[in-house]
C-alpha positions as CSV (number, residue, x, y, z in Angstrom):
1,X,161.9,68.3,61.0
2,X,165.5,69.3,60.0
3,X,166.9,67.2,57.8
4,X,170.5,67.0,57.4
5,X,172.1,65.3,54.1
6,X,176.2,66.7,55.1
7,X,178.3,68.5,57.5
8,X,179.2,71.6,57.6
9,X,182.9,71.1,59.2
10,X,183.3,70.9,62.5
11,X,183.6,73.2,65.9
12,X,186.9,72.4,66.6
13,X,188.1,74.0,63.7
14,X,185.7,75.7,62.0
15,X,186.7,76.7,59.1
16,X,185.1,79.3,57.0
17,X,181.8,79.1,58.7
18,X,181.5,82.6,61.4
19,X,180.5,82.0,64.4
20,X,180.8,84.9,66.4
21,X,177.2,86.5,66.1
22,X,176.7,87.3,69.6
23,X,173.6,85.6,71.3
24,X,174.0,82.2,69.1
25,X,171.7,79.2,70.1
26,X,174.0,76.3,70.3
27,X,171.9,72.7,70.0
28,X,173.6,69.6,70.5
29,X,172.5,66.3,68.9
30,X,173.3,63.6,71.1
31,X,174.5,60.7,69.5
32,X,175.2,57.2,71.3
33,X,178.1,55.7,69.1
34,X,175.7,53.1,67.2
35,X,173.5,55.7,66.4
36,X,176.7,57.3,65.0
37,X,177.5,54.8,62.9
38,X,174.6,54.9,60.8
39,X,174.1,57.5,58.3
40,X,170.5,57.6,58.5
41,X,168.9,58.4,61.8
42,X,166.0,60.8,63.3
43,X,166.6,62.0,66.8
44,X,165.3,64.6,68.6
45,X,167.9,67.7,69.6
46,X,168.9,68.8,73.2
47,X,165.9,71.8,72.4
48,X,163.5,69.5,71.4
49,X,164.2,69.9,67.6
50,X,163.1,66.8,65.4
51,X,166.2,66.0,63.5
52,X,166.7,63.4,60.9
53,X,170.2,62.4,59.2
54,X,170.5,61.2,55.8
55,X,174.1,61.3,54.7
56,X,176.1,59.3,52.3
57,X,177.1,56.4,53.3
58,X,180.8,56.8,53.3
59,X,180.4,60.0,55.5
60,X,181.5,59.1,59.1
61,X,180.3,61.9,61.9
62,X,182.8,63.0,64.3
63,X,182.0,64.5,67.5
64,X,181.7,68.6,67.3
65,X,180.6,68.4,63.0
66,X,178.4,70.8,62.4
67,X,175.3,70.0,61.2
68,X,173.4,73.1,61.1
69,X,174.3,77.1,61.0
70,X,171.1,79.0,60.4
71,X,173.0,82.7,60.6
72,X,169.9,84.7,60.1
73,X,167.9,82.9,63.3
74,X,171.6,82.5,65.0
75,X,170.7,79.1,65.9
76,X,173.7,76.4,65.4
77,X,173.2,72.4,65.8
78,X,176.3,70.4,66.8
79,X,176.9,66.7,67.3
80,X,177.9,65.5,70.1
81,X,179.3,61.2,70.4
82,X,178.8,59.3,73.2
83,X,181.3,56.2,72.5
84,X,183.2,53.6,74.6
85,X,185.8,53.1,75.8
86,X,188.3,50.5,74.5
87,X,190.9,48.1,75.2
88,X,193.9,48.3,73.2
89,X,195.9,44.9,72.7
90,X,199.6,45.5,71.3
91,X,200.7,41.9,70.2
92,X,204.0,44.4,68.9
93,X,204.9,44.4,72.6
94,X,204.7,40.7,73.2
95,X,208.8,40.2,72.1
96,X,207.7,37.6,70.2
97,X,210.9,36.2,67.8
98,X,209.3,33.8,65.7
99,X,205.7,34.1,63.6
100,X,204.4,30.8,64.9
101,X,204.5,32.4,68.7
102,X,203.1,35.4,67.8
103,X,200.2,33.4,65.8
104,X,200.0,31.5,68.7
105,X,199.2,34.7,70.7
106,X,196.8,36.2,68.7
107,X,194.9,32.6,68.5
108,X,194.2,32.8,72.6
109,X,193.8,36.5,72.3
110,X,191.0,35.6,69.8
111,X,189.8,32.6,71.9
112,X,189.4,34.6,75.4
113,X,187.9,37.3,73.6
114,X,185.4,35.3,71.8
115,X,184.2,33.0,75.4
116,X,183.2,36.3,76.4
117,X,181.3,36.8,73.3
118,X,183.6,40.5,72.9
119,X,184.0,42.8,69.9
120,X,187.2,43.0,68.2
121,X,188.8,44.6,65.5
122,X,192.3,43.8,64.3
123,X,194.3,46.9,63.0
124,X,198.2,45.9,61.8
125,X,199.5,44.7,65.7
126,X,196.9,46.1,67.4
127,X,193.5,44.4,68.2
128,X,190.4,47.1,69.6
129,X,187.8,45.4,72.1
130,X,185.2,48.1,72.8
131,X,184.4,47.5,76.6
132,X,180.9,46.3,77.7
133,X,182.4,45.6,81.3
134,X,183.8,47.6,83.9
135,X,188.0,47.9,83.5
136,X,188.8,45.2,86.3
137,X,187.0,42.8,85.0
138,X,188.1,42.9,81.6
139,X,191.3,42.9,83.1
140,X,191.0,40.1,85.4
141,X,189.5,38.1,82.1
142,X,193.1,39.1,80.6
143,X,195.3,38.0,83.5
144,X,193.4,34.6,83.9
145,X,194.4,34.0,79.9
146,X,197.9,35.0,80.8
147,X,198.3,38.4,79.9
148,X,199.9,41.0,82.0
149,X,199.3,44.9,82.2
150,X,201.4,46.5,79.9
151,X,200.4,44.2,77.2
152,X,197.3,46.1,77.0
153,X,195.8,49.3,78.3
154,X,192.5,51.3,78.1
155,X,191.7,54.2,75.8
156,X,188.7,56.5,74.8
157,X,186.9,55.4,71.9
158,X,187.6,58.8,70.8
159,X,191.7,58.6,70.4
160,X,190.6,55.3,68.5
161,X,188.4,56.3,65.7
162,X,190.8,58.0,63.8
163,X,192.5,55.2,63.4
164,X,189.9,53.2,61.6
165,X,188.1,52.9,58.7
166,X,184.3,53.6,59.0
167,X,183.4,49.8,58.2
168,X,185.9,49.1,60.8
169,X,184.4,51.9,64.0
170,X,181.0,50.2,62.7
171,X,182.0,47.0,63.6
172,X,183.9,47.8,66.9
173,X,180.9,50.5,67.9
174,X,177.7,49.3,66.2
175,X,175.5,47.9,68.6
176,X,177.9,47.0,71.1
177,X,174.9,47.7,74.1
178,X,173.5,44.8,73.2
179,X,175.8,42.4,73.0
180,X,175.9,39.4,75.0
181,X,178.6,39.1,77.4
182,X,179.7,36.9,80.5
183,X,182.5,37.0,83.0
184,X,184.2,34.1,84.5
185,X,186.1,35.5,87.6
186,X,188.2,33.1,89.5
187,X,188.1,33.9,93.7
C-alpha cells in the first residue's frame, strides 16, 4: 500500500516537480466528492494500486494534486474529483429594497429547500444546493415556490469549491448520495 500523508502540487501547474521523463505511468485515483472530503481514505488506483490517504485535516484535495511522483520508476499518481453539480441561488438579484423582504426570501428559499430534504450552504448572498435530481426538476421545485430562472442557475461543483471553506464543501459534498430526497411536481 501507498500511503499518502500530503500533496505534492498539482498537474495544472506543477511547479517545481519535472515531469517530462518520457514514458511516465500516469495513475489516477478516482475520488467521488465525499470520499474527497475526508482526509483519511484507502482506495484502490485506476492500475490497481492500494492507496491509502492520511492528510491533515485542514488539507482540502483538489482535482489534478499530485499525490505521488516516483522519478526513478517514472510512475506518477494523480487525483482525479468526481463532484456535483450545483444550484446557485443569488438572493443579490432578487431587487429586494427592504431587509425584512429579502429575510422573507431566504425564509421560503430555506423552507422549499428543506420539504425536499436538500443540502444547502449559505455563502454572503448566495445559497449552494448540491443537486441529487435531474436540472428540471429542481427547477420545476423552484418555479412552484415562485422563483423564476435567472434567480438561479446551475454550475459545476468544481467553479464552486473555490469559493468555500473546507468545513463548508464538506457540508455541501459530504455524503450527498445518500441523502433523502422527494419531488412534488404539479401536472
Amino acid at each position: 500500500m501507498y500511503l499518502i500523508e500530503k500533496t505534492l502540487g498539482n498537474i495544472n501547474s506543477r511547479g517545481e516537480l519535472d515531469l517530462s521523463a518520457e514514458g511516465i505511468k500516469h495513475d489516477v485515483l478516482v475520488l467521488e466528492q465525499w470520499e474527497a472530503q475526508k482526509s483519511r481514505c484507502r482506495k484502490k488506483s485506476q492500475f490497481g494500486y492500494d492507496i491509502g490517504l492520511s492528510l491533515d485535516r485542514h488539507i482540502r484535495l483538489n482535482d489534478g494534486d499530485i499525490l505521488l511522483y516516483d522519478k526513478a520508476n517514472r510512475y506518477l499518481l494523480t487525483v482525479k474529483i468526481q463532484l456535483r453539480r450545483v444550484m446557485v441561488v443569488d438572493l443579490g438579484l432578487f431587487g429586494v429594497e427592504k431587509i425584512t423582504d429579502l429575510l422573507t426570501r431566504a425564509f421560503e428559499l430555506g423552507h422549499a429547500l428543506g420539504n425536499q430534504h436538500w443540502k444547502a450552504v449559505i455563502k454572503g448572498y448566495c445559497v449552494f444546493i448540491p443537486i441529487v435530481v435531474a436540472d428540471k426538476m429542481l427547477a420545476s421545485v423552484m418555479k412552484s415556490h415562485g422563483y423564476i430562472e435567472g434567480q438561479y442557475y446551475f454550475t459545476e461543483g468544481e467553479k464552486v469549491i473555490p469559493l468555500l471553506t473546507p468545513s463548508e464543501s464538506r457540508l455541501l459534498f459530504g455524503g450527498t448520495e445518500e441523502a433523502h430526497t422527494h419531488v412534488h411536481i404539479d401536472h
